[in-house]
C-alpha positions as CSV (number, residue, x, y, z in Angstrom):
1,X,27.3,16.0,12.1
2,X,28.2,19.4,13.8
3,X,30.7,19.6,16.1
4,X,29.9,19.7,19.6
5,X,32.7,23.0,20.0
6,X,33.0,25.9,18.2
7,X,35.2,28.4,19.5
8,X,37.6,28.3,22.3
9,X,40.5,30.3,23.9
10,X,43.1,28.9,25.9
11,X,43.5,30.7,29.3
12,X,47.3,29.4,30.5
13,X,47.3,28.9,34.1
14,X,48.3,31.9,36.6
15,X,51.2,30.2,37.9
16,X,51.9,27.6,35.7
17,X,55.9,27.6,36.5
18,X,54.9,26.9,40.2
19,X,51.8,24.0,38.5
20,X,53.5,22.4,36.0
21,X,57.2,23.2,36.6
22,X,57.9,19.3,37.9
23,X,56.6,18.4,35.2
24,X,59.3,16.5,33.0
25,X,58.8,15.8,28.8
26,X,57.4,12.4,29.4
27,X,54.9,13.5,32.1
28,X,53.2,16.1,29.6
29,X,53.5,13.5,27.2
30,X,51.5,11.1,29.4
31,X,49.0,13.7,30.1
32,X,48.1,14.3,26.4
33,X,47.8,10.6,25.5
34,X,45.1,9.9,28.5
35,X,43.5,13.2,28.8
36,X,41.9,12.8,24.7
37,X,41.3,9.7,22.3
38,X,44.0,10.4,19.6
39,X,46.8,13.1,20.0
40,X,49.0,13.6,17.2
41,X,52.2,15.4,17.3
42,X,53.4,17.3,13.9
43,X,56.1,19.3,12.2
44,X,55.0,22.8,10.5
45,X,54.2,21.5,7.1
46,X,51.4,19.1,8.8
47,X,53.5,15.6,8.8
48,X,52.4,13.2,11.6
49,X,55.4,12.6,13.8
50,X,53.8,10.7,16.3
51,X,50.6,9.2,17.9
52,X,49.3,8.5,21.0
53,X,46.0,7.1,21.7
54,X,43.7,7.1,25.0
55,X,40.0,6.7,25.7
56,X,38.3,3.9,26.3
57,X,37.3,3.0,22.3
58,X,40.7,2.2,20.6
59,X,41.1,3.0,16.9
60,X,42.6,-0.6,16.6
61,X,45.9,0.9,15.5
62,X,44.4,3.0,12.5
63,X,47.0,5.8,13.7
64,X,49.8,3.9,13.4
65,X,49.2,4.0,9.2
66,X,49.4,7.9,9.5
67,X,53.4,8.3,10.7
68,X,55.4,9.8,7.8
69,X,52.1,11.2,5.8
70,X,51.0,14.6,5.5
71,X,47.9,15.2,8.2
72,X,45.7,16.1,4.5
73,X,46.3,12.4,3.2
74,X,44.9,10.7,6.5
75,X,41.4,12.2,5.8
76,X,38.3,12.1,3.3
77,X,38.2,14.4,0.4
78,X,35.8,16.6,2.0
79,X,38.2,17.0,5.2
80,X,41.1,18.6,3.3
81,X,40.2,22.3,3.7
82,X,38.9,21.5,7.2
83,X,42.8,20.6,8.0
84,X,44.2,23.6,6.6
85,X,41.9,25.6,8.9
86,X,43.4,23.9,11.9
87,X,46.6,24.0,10.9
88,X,45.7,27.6,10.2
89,X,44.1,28.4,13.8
90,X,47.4,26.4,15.4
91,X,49.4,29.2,14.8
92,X,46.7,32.0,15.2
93,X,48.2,34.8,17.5
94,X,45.2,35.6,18.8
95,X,44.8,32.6,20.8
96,X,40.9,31.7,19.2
97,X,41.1,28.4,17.8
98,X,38.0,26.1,16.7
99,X,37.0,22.2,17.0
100,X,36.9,20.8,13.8
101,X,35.4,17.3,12.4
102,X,37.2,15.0,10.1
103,X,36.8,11.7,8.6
104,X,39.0,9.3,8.7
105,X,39.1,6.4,6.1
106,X,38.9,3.3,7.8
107,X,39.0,0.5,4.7
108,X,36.1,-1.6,4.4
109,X,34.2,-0.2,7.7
110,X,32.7,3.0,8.3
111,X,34.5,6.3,8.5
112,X,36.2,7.2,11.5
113,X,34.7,10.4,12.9
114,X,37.3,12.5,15.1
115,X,36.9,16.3,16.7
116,X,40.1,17.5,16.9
117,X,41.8,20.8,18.0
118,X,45.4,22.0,17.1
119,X,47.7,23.8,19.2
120,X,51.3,25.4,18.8
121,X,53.2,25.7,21.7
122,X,55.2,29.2,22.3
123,X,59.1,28.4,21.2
124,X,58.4,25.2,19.7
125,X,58.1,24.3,16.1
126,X,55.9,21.3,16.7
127,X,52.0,21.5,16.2
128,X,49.6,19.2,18.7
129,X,46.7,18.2,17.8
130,X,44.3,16.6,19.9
131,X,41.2,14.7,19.4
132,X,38.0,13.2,20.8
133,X,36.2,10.0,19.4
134,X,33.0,10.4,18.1
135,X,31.8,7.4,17.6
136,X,29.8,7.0,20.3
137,X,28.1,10.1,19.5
138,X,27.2,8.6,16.0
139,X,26.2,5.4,17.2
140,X,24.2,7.2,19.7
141,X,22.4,9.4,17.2
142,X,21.7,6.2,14.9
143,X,19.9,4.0,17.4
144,X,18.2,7.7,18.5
145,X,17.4,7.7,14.2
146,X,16.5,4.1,14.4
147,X,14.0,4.3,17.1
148,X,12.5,7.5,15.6
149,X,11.9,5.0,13.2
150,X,10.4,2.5,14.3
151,X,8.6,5.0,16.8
152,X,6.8,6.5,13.3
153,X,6.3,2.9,11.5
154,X,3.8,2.6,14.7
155,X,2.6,5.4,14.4
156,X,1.8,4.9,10.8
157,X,0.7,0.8,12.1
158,X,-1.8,3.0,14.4
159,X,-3.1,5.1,12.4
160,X,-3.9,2.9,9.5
161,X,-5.5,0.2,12.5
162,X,-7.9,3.1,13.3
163,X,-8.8,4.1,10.0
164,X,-10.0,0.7,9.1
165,X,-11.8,0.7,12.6
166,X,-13.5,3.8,11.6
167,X,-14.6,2.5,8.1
168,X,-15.7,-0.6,9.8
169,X,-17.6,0.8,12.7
170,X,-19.2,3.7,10.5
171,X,-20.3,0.7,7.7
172,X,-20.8,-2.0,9.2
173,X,-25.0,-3.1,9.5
174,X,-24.9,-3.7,13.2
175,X,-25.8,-0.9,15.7
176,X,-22.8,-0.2,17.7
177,X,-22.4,2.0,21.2
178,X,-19.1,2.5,23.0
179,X,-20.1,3.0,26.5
180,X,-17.7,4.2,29.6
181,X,-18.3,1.4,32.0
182,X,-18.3,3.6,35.1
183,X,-20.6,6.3,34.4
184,X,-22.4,4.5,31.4
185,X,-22.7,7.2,29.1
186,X,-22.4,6.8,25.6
187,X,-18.7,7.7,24.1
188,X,-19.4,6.9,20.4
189,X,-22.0,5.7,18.4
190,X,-22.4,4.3,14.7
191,X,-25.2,5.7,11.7
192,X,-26.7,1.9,12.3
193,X,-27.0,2.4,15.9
194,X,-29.0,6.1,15.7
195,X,-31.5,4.8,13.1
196,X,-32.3,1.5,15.2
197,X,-32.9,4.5,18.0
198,X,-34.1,7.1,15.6
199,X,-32.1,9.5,16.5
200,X,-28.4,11.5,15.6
201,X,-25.2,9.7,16.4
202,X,-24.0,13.6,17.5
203,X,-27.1,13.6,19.8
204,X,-26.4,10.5,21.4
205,X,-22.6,11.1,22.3
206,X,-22.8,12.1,25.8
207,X,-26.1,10.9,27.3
208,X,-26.7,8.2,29.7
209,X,-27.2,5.0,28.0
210,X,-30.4,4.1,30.2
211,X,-32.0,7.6,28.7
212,X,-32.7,5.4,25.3
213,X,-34.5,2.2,27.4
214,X,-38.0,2.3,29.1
215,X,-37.7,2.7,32.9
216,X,-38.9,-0.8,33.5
217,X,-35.7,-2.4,31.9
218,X,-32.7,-0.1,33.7
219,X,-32.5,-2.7,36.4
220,X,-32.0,-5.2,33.8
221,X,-29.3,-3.3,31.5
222,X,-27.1,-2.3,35.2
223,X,-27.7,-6.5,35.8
224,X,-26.0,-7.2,32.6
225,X,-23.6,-4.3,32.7
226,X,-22.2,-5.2,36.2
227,X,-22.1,-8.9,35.3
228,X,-19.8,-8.2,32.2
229,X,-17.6,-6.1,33.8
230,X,-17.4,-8.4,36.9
231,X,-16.7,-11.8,34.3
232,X,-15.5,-10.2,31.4
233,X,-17.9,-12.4,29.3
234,X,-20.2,-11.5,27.0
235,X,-24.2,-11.3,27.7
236,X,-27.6,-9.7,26.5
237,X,-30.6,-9.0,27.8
238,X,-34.2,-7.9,26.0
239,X,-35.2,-4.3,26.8
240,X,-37.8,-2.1,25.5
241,X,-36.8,1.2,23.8
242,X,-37.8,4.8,26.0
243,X,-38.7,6.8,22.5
244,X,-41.2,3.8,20.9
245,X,-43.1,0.8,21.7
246,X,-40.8,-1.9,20.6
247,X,-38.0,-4.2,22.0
248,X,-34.5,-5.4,21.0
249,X,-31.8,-7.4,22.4
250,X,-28.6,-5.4,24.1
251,X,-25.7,-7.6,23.9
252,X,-22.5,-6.2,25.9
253,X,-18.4,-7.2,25.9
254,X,-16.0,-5.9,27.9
255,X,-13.3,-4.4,25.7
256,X,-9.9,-4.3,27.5
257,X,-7.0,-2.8,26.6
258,X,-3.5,-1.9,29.0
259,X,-5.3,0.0,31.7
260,X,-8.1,1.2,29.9
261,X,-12.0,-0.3,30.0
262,X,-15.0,0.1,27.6
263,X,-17.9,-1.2,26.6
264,X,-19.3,-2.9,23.1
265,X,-23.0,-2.7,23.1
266,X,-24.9,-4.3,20.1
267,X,-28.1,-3.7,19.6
268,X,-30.5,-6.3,17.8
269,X,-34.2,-6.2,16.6
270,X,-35.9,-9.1,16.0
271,X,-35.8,-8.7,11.9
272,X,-31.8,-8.7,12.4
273,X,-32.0,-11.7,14.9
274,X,-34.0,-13.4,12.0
275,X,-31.9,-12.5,9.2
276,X,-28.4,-13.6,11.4
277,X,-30.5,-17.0,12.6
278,X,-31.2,-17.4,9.0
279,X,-28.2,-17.0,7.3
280,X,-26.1,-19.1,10.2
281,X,-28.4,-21.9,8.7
282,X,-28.0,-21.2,5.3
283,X,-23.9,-21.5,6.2
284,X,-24.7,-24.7,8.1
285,X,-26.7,-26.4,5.0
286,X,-24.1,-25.6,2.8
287,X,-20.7,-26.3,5.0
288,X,-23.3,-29.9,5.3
289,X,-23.4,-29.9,1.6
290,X,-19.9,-29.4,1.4
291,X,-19.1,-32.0,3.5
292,X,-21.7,-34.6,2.1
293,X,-21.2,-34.6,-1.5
294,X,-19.9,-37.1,-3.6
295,X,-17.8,-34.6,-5.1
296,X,-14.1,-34.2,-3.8
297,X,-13.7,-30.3,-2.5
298,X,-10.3,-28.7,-1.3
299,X,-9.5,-25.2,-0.6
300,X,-5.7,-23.6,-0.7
301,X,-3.4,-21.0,0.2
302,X,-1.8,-18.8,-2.3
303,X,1.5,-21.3,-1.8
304,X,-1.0,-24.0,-2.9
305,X,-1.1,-25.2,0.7
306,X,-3.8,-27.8,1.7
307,X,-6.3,-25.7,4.4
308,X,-9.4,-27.9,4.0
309,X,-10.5,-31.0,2.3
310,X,-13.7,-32.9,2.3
311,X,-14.3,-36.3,3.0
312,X,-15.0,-37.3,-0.7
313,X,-11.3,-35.7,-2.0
314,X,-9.6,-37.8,1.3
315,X,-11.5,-40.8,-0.2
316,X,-10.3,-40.1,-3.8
317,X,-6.7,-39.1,-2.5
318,X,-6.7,-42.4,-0.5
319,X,-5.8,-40.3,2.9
320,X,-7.2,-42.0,5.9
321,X,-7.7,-37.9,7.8
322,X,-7.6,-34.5,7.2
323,X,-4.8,-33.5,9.3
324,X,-2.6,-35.5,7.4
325,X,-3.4,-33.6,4.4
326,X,-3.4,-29.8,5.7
327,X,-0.4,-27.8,5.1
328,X,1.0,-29.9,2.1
329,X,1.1,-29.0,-1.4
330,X,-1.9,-30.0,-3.5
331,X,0.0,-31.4,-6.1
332,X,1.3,-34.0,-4.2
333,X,-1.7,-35.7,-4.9
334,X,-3.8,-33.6,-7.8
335,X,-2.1,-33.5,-11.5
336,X,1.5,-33.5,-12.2
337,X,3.9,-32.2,-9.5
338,X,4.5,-28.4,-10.3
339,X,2.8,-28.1,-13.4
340,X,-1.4,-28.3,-13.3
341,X,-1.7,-26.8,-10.2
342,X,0.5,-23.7,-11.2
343,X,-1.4,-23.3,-13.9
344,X,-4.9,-23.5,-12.2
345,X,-3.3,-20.7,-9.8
346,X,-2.4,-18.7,-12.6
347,X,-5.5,-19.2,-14.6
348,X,-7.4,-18.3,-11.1
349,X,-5.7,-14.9,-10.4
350,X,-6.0,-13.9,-13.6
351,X,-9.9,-14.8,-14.4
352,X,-11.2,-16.1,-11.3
353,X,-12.7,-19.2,-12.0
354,X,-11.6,-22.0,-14.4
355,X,-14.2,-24.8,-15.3
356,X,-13.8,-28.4,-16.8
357,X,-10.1,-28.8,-16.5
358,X,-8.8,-32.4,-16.9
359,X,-6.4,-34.1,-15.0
360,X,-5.7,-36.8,-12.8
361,X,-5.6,-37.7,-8.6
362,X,-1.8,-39.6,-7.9
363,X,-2.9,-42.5,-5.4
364,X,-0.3,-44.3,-3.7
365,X,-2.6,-47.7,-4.7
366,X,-4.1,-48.6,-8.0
367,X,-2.3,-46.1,-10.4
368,X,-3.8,-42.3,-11.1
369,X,-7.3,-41.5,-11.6
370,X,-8.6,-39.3,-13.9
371,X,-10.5,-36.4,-13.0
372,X,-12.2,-33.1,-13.8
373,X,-12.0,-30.4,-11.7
374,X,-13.6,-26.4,-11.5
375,X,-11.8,-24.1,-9.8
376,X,-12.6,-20.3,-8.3
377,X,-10.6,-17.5,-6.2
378,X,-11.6,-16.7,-2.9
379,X,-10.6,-13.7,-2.1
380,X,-10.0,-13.2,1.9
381,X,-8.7,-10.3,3.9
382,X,-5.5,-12.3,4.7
383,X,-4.5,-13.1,1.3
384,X,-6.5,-14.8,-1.7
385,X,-7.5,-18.6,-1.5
386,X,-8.3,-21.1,-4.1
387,X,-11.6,-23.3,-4.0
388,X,-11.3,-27.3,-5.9
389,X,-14.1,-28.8,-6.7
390,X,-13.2,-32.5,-8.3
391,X,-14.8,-35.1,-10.1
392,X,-14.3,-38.2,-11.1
393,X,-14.2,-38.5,-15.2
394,X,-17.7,-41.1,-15.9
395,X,-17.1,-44.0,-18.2
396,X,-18.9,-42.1,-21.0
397,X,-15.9,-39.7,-20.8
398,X,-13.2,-42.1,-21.0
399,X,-14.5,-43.9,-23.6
400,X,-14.5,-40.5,-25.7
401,X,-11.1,-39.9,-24.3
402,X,-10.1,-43.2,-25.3
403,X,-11.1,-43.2,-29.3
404,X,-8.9,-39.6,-29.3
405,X,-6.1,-41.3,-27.7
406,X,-6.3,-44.3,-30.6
407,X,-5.9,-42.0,-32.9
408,X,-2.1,-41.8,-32.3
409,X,-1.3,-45.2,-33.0
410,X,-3.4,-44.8,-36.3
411,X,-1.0,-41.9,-37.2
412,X,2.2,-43.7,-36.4
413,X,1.0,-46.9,-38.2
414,X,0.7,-44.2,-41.5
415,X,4.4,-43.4,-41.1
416,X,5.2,-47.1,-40.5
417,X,4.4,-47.6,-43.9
418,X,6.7,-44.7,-45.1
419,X,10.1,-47.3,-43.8
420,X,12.3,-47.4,-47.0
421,X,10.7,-45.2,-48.8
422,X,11.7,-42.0,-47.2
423,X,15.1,-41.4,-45.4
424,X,15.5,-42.5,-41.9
425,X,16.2,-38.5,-41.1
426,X,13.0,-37.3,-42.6
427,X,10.6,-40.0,-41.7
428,X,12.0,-39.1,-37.7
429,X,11.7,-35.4,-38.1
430,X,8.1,-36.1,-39.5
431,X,7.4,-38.1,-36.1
432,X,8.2,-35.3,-34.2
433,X,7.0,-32.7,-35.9
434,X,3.5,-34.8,-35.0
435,X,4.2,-35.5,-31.4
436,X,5.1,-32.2,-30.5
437,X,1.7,-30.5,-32.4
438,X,-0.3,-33.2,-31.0
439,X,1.4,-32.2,-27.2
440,X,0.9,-28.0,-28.2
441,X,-2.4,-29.1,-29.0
442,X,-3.1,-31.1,-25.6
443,X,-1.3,-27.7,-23.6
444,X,-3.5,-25.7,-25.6
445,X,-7.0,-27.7,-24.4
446,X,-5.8,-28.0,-20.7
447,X,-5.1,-24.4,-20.3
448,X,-8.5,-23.1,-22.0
449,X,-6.5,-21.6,-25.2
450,X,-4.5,-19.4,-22.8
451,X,-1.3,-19.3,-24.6
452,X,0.8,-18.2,-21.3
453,X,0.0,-21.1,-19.3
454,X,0.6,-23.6,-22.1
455,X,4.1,-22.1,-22.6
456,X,4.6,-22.6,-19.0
457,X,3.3,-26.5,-19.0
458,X,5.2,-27.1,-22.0
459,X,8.4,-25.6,-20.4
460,X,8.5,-23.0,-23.8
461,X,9.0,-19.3,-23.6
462,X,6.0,-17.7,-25.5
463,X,8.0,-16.3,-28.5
464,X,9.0,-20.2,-28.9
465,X,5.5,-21.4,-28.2
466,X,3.9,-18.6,-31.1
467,X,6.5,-19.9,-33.8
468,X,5.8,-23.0,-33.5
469,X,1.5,-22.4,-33.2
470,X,2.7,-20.8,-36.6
471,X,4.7,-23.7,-38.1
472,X,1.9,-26.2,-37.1
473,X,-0.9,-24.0,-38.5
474,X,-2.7,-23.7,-35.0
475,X,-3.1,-19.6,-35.2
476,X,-6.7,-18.8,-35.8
477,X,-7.0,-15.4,-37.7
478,X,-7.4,-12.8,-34.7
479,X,-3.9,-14.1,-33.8
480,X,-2.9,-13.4,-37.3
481,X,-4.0,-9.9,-37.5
């Protein structure tokens, strides 16, 4: 920070036997202690004598450390040439002497930033030196740096706001006219709205809005006009166009902002009306659908956050309503707590969609039931979202799940046999060695083959999980090469 001072000269006062003759040692010292923050009083080779503080900021005693030490050692690094100068200027004879910052160590907390001036009275040996605080300077030029900003992180908010407004209201497939609701002419208009009009946008910027309508329907477009601006609420009306024989719907909303008014005008044909009726009953069928099927669906957050959840997954969850449901994590009731449902997320952000993946629904009565699920990513503007669709796992399934699951026993019946034969030591380390390939094996099938995720559900880092797909044999070729 610069100093606020460069230069000064001291002009003595005219009579200053007859002003400040009264004056005793203690007054002057009384004067010099109120009239700046810090004064320090020193000897000729710079050694603090004494202090005196003033102001209304104290330094908290931070002066009283400085008695007995050189003026240099009281200051930063960078000060020290700074304090020969003012020692230097004290003793100028030609009176010009110059305001000088230094910094001040003050231990853990910030530097203590002082403006000081030093002065050497005629017939004395001592040197003053006298200082202002300028901290509140600093602390003023922070919060001015602070709300700079913040001022341009708006700015930046703003500008970014407008440019997806732009992209939006150039792109989007509905004809758009901003309209100044006073006078009614046309402020901006979108590429959908000038070929609905077969026109320019350029060419309609500026011109009354009732220019583009037959004359019939201008008492109808003011009707609608006045009674949005007068209720705020949206309406439409069906006018004919001025430039061709064919009518649309005009549908106006008051846009309101601080002090400022405009209005949103759509315009609709009736192939658009068609198409928006259309696919607002293609969305009703299949929300229906969703909501209808025997199949439990769930959607998440990327937290794996309950958002919505069909009547079939609150059946198969055993949850009497969906608002007991929303907000909690899935895995409270779909596959082991912090394990499948990480790994569908992962599988999900990588890939997008995971199909036939196994696992189980934890119900509070009768035990888990086993299930098989598919699984995409919705992606949303807000952050992504994860689709569930869930199904129950048909006898025919468990029955094949079954004979794989009895051919464990088989296996440890085999090494039954082995009992005094081989040493209790081997014959356990066999065991193992078959539990933990047939669990690899099980990560492997869950996860699709994706190595990552089975590491992960296994609680193995990958290079642990690859040595032991090595030792067990389960590396096809690609992975050898």
């Amino acid at each position: 920070m610069n100093p606020i001072a460069t230069h000064t000269t001291l002009i003595p006062f005219k009579s200053h036997q007859h002003a400040l003759g009264e004056l005793g040692e203690e007054s002057v010292a009384e004067i010099l202690g109120a009239s700046q923050d810090v004064t320090l009083l020193l000897n000729q080779d710079g050694t603090i004598i004494d202090v005196a503080y003033g102001g209304d900021r104290p330094l908290n005693g931070l002066g009283d450390e400085w008695l007995g030490k050189p003026w240099r050692d009281t200051v930063t690094s960078e000060c020290y040439e700074k304090i020969e100068k003012l020692l230097g200027d004290a003793a100028s004879a030609n009176g010009k002497r110059r305001w000088r910052q230094v910094n001040h160590p003050n231990g853990q907390l910030a530097d203590v930033p002082i403006l000081y001036l030093a002065v050497q009275p005629r017939d004395s040996e001592l040197i003053i030196a006298v200082g202002k605080d300028l901290r509140p300077i600093s602390d003023m030029q922070q919060q001015l740096m602070d709300m700079q900003h913040s001022i341009e992180n708006e700015y930046v908010r703003l500008q970014q706001a407008e440019t997806r407004y732009r992209v939006l209201f150039q792109h989007t497939g509905e004809a758009i006219l901003i309209t100044d609701p006073s006078s009614s002419r046309v402020l901006e208009a979108n590429p959908a709205a000038a070929t609905l009009l077969n026109t320019k946008p350029a060419k309609l910027v500026g011109r009354a809005l009732h220019q583009h309508f037959a004359e019939d329907t201008h008492a109808l477009v003011n009707e609608v006009l006045a009674s949005v601006r007068a209720t705020g609420k949206e309406d439409r009306v069906r006018v004919a166009l001025a430039s061709e024989d064919r009518e649309l719907w005009l549908s106006a909303t008051l846009l309101q902002r601080d002090n400022s008014r405009l209005l949103m005008l759509r315009l609709i044909s009736d192939d658009q009306a068609r198409q928006n009726a259309l696919h607002a009953e293609h969305e009703h069928r299949l929300l229906a659908l969703v909501e209808h099927t025997s199949d439990g669906v769930v959607t998440t957050d990327e937290g794996g956050l309950v958002k919505a959840a069909n009547a079939a997954f609150l059946e198969m969850c055993q949850v009497a309503s969906e608002p007991q449901m929303l907000g909690q994590p899935l895995d409270t009731w779909l596959g082991r707590p912090g394990v499948d449902v990480n790994v569908l997320r992962k599988n999900l952000t990588q890939r997008g969609q995971v199909r036939q993946f196994q696992t189980l629904v934890n119900v509070e009565y009768g035990g888990p039931v086993d299930v098989e699920l598919s699984a995409a990513l919705l992606p949303h503007d807000a952050g992504n979202e994860f689709g569930y669709i869930v199904r129950r796992v048909s006898r025919a399934q468990e029955s094949r799940r079954q004979v794989a699951d009895d051919a464990l026993p088989q296996s440890m019946e085999q090494m039954t046999d082995l009992v005094g034969r081989v040493p209790l030591k081997d014959l356990v380390r066999e065991t193992t060695d078959i539990l933990e390939k047939l669990c690899i094996q099980a990560a492997l099938k869950l996860t699709d083959n994706n190595r990552a995720s089975a590491a992960d559900m296994l609680g193995l880092s990958r290079q642990s999980l690859y040595v032991k797909l090595r030792r067990f044999g389960l590396q096809s070729d690609e992975d050898e090469e």
